[in-house]
C-alpha positions in Angstrom: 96.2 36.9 8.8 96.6 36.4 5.1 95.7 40.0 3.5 93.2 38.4 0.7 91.0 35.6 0.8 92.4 32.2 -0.6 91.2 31.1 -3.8 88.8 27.9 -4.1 90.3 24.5 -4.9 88.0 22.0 -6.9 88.0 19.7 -3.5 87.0 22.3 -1.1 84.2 24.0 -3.3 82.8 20.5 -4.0 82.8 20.0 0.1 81.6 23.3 0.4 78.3 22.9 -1.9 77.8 19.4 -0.4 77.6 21.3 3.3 75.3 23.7 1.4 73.0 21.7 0.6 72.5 19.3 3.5 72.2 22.6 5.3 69.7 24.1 3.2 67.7 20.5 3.1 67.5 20.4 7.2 66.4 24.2 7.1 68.9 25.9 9.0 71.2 28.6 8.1 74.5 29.3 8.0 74.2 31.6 11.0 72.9 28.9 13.2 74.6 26.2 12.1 77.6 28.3 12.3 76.9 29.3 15.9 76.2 25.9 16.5 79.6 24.4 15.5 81.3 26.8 17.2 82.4 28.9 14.8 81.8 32.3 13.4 79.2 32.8 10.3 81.6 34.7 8.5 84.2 31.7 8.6 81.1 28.9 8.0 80.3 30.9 4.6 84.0 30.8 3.7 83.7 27.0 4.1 80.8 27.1 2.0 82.5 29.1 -0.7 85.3 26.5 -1.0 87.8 29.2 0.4 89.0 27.3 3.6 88.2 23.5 5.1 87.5 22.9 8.6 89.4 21.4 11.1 88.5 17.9 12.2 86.9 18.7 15.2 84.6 21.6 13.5 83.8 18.4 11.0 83.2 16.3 13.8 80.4 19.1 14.9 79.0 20.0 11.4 78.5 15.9 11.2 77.0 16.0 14.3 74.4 19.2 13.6 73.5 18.1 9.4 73.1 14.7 10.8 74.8 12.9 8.4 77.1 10.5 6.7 80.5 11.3 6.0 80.2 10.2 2.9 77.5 12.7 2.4 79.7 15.7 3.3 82.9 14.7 0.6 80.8 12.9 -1.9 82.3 14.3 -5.0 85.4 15.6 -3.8 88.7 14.4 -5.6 92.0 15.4 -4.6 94.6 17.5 -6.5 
């Protein structure tokens, strides 16, 4: 395990505001939604932070639970 958090890349803060807010618009928080996708709250707020991005599968799920688009979750988000 790295011994300090990873610092946020443009992309993966963009993604993480977009899950942010469809979150926040369907009501639910990130301890539910985190539980939800099947992972832990701590990590889901990480994702949210821009510090790390989510396998496919967990996308697959968070899809799934925000009920949306996937151009909804990377709207915005340029690479490198």
């Amino acid at each position: 395990m790295p011994s300090q958090k990873p610092s946020p890349i443009k992309s993966r803060s963009r993604f993480g505001r977009n899950v942010a807010a469809l979150r926040a618009a369907r009501g639910l928080t990130q301890e539910n939604t985190a539980e939800t996708i099947g992972v832990s709250a701590r990590y889901f707020q990480s994702v949210e932070a821009g510090e790390y991005f989510p396998s496919f599968l967990t996308l697959l799920r968070l899809q799934q639970v925000l009920h949306c688009e996937w151009n909804d979750l990377f709207n915005g988000c340029e690479p490198e």
